[in-house]
ZATISE-593085 format. One record per residue (C-alpha): x, y, z. Coordinates in nm, 4 decimals, m for minus. Each point is the difference from the previous one (the first is absolute). Layout:
<pt X="X" Y="Y" Z="Z"/>
...
// end
This chain:
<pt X="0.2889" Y="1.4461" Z="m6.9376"/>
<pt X="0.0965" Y="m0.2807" Z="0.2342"/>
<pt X="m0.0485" Y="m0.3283" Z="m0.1022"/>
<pt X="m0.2424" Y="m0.3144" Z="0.0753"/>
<pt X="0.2606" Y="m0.1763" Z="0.2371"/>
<pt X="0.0850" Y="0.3160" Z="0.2042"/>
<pt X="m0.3807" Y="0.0719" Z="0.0471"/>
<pt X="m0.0296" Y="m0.3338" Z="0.1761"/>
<pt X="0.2816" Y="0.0650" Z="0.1927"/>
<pt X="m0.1119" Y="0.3033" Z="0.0785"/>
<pt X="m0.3694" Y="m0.1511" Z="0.1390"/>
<pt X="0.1507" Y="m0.2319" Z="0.1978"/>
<pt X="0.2354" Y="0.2426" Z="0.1702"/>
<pt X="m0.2912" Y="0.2060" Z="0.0852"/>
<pt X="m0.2681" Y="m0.3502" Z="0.1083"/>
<pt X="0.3223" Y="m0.0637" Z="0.2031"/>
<pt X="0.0184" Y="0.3192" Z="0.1797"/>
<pt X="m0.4118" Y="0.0567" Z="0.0180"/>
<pt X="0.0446" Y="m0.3976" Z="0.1681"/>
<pt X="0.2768" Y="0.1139" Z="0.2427"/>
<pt X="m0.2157" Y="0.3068" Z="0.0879"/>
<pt X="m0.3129" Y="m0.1774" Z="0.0733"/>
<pt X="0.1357" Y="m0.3030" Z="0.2242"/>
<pt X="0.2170" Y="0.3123" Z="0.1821"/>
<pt X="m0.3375" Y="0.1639" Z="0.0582"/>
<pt X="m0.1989" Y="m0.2865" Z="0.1153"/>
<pt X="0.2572" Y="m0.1293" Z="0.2643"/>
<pt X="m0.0691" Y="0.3485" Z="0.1700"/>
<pt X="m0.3187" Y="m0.0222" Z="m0.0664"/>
<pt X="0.0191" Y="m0.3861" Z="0.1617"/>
<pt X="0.2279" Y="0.1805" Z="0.3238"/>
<pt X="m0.2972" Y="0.1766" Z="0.0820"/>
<pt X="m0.2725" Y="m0.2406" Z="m0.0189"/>
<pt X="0.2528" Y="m0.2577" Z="0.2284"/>
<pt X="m0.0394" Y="0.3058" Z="0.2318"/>
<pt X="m0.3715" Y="0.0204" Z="0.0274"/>
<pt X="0.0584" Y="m0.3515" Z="0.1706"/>
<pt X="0.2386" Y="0.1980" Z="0.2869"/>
<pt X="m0.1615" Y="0.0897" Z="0.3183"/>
<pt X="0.2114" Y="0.2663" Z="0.1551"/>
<pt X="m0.0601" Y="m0.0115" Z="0.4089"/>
<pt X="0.0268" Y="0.3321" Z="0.1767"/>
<pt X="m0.0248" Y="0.0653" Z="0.3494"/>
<pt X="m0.2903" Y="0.1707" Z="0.1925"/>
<pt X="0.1833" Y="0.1197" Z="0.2380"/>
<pt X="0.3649" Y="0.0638" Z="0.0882"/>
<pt X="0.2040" Y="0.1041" Z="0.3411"/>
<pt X="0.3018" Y="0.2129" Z="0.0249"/>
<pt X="0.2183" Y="m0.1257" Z="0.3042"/>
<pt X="m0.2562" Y="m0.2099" Z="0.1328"/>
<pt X="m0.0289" Y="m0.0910" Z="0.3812"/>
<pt X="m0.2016" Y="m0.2597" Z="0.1436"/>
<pt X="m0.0257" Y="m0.0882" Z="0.3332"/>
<pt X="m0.1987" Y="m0.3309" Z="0.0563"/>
<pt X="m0.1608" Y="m0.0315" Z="0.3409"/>
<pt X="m0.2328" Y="m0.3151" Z="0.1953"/>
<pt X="m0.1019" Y="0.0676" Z="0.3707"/>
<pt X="0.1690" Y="0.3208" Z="m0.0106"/>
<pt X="0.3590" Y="m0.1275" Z="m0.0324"/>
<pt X="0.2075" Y="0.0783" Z="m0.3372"/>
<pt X="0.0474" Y="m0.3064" Z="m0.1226"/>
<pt X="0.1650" Y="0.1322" Z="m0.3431"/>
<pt X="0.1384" Y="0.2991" Z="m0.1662"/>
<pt X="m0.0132" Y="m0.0281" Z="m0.3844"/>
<pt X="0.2112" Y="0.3410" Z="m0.1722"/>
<pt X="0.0587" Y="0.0145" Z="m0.3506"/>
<pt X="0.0857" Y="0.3327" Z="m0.2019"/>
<pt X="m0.2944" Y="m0.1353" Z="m0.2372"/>
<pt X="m0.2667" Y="m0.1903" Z="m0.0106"/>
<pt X="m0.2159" Y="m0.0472" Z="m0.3326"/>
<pt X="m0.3891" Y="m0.1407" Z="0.0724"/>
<pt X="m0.0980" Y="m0.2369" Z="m0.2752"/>
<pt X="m0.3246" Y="m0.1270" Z="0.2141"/>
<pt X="m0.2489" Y="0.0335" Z="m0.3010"/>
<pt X="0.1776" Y="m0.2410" Z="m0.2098"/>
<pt X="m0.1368" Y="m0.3064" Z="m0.1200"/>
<pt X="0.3280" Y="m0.1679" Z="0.2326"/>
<pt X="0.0065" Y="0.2858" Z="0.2844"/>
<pt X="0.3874" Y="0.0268" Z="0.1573"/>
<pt X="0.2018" Y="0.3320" Z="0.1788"/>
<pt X="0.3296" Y="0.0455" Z="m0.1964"/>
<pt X="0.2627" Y="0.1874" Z="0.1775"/>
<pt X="0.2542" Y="0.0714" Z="m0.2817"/>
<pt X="0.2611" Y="0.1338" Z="0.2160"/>
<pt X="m0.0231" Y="m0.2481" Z="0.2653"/>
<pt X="m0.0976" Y="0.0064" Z="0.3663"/>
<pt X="0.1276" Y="m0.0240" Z="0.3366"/>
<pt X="m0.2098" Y="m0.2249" Z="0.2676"/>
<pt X="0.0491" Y="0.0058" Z="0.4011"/>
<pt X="m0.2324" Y="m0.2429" Z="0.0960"/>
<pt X="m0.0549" Y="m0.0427" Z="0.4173"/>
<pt X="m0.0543" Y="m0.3312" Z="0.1532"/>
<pt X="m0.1952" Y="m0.0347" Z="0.3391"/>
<pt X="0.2937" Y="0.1164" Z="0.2193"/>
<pt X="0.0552" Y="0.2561" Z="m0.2182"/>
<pt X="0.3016" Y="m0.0864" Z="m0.1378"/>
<pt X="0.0757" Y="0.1302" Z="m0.4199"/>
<pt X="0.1072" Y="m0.1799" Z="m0.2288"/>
<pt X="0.0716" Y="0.1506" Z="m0.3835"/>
<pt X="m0.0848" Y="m0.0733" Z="m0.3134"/>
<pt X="0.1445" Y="0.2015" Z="m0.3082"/>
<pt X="m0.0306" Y="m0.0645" Z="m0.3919"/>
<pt X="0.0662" Y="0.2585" Z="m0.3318"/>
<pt X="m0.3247" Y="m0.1319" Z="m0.1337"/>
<pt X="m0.3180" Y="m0.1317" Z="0.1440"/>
<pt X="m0.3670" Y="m0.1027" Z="m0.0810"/>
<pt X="m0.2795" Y="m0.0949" Z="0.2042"/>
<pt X="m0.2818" Y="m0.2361" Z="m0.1591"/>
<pt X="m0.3454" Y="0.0811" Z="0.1647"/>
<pt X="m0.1845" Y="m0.3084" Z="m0.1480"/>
<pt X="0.2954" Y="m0.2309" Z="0.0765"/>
<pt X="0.1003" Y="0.1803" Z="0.3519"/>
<pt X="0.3832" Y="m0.0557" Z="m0.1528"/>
<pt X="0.2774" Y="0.2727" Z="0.0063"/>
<pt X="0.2723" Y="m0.0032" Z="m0.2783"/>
<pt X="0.3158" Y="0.1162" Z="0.1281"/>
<pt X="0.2959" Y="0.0091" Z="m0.2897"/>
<pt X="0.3692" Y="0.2167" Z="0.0543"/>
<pt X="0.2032" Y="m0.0520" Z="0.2575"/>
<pt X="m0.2760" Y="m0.1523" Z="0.2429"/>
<pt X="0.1264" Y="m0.0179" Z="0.3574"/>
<pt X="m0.1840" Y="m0.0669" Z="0.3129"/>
<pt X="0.2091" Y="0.0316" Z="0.3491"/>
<pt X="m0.1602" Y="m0.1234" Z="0.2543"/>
<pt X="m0.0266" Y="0.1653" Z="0.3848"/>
<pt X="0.1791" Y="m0.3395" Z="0.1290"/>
<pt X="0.3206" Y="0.0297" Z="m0.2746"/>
<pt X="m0.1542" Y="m0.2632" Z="m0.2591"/>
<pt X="0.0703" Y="0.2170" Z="m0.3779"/>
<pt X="m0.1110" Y="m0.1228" Z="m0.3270"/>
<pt X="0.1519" Y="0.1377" Z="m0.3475"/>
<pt X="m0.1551" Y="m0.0842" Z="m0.3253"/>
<pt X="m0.1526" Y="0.1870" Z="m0.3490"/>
<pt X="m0.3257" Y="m0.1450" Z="0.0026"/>
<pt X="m0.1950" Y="m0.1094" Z="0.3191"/>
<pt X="m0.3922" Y="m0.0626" Z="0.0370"/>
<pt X="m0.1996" Y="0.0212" Z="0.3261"/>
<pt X="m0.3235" Y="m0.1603" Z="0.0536"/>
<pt X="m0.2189" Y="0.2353" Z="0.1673"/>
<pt X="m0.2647" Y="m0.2795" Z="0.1345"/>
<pt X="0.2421" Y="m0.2576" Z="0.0872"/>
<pt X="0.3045" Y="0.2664" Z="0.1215"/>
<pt X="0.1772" Y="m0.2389" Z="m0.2505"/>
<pt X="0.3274" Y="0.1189" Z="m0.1879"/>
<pt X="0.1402" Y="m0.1712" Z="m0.2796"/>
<pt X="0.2845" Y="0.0039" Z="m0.3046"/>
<pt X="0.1174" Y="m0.1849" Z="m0.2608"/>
<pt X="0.2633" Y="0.2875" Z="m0.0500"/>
<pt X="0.3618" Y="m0.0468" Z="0.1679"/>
<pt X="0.0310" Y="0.1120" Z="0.3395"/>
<pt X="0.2025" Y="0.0447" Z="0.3197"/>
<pt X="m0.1051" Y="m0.0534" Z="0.3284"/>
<pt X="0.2206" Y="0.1087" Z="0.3152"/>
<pt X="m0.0811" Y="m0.0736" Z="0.3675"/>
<pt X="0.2340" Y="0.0361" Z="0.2759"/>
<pt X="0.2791" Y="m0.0528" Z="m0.2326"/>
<pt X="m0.0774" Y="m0.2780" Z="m0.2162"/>
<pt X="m0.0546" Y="0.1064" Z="m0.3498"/>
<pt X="m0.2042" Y="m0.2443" Z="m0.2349"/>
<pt X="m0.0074" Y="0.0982" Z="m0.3931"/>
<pt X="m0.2606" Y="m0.2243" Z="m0.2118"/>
<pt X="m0.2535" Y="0.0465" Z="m0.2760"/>
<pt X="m0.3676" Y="m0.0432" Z="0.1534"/>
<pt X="m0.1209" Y="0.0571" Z="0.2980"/>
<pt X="m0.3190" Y="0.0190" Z="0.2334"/>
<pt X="m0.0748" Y="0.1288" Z="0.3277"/>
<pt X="m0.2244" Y="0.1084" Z="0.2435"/>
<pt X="0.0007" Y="0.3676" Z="0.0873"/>
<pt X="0.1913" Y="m0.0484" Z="0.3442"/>
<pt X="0.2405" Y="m0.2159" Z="m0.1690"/>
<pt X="m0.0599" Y="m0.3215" Z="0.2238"/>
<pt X="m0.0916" Y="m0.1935" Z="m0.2782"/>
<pt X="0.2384" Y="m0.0668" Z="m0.3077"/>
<pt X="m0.0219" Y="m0.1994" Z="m0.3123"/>
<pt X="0.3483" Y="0.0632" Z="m0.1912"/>
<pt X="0.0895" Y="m0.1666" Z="m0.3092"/>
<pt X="0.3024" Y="m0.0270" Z="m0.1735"/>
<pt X="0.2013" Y="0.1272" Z="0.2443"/>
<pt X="0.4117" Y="0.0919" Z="0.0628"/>
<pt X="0.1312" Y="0.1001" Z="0.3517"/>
<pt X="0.0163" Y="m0.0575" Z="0.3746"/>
<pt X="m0.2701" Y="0.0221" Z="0.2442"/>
<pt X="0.0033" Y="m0.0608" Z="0.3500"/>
<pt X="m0.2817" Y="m0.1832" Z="0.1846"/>
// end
């Protein structure tokens, strides 16, 4: 026969463990209802080693390839991610190319701005080359622009800085914080 004091001991272990079991249940319980909150996005539409070729008056004017392309259009915030990055020739009225490469990119269709993060460089038909890991380009205003650390060659002066912006035939430049030696 066990005895008052170990009976009580006993029920406590066991209002302990019937506690421990309960709270252990309703945090899963409480995981799941935090994830009725979760929209998950998915795309509508996605492009195996996609090739556009973009066109006005019958002239190419750019050639966008990227080994994928995922179409998130019907979002509430509609964008293009291209989650192995892209490769750009765009053509300027003589027909001169210039390039622009990145591992990562993402075009906003609300915003007309393009994301471009890993190892962003754009070489330019003329020798002007830009190197940075995150670089934005305003489609409306053919505006680029970083607050990422760059470096900025042209006919052998090199400029490395954090934060820049620039029109898209480089003949405007706002650099801050800069370090290096240009020649005017």
């Amino acid at each position: 026969m066990l005895t008052f004091e170990f009976q009580i001991v006993i029920k406590k272990v066991m209002l302990l463990i019937t506690t421990t079991l309960f709270f252990i249940s309703c945090e899963s319980n409480f995981k799941e209802v935090q994830k009725i909150n979760i929209t998950e996005i998915n795309p509508v539409g996605e492009a195996q080693d996609f090739n556009l070729k973009y066109t006005d008056s019958g002239k190419i004017k750019a050639v966008l390839v990227s080994p994928k392309m995922l179409d998130f259009s019907t979002a509430e915030f509609p964008f293009n991610e291209f989650p192995k990055g892209i490769n750009l020739t765009i053509y300027d009225d003589n027909a001169n190319k210039s390039f622009v490469t990145s591992n990562y990119a993402v075009s906003y269709g609300s915003t007309n701005i393009i994301e471009l993060t890993g190892q962003v460089i754009i070489t330019t038909h003329d020798g002007k080359k830009l190197e940075t890991e995150q670089l934005y380009y305003d489609q409306k205003n053919e505006w680029f622009f970083t607050q990422k650390p760059y470096r900025f060659t042209d006919r052998g002066s090199i400029i490395n800085g954090i934060g820049i912006d620039f029109s898209k035939d480089f003949k405007y430049l706002d650099t801050q914080q800069i370090k290096g030696t240009y020649n005017l």
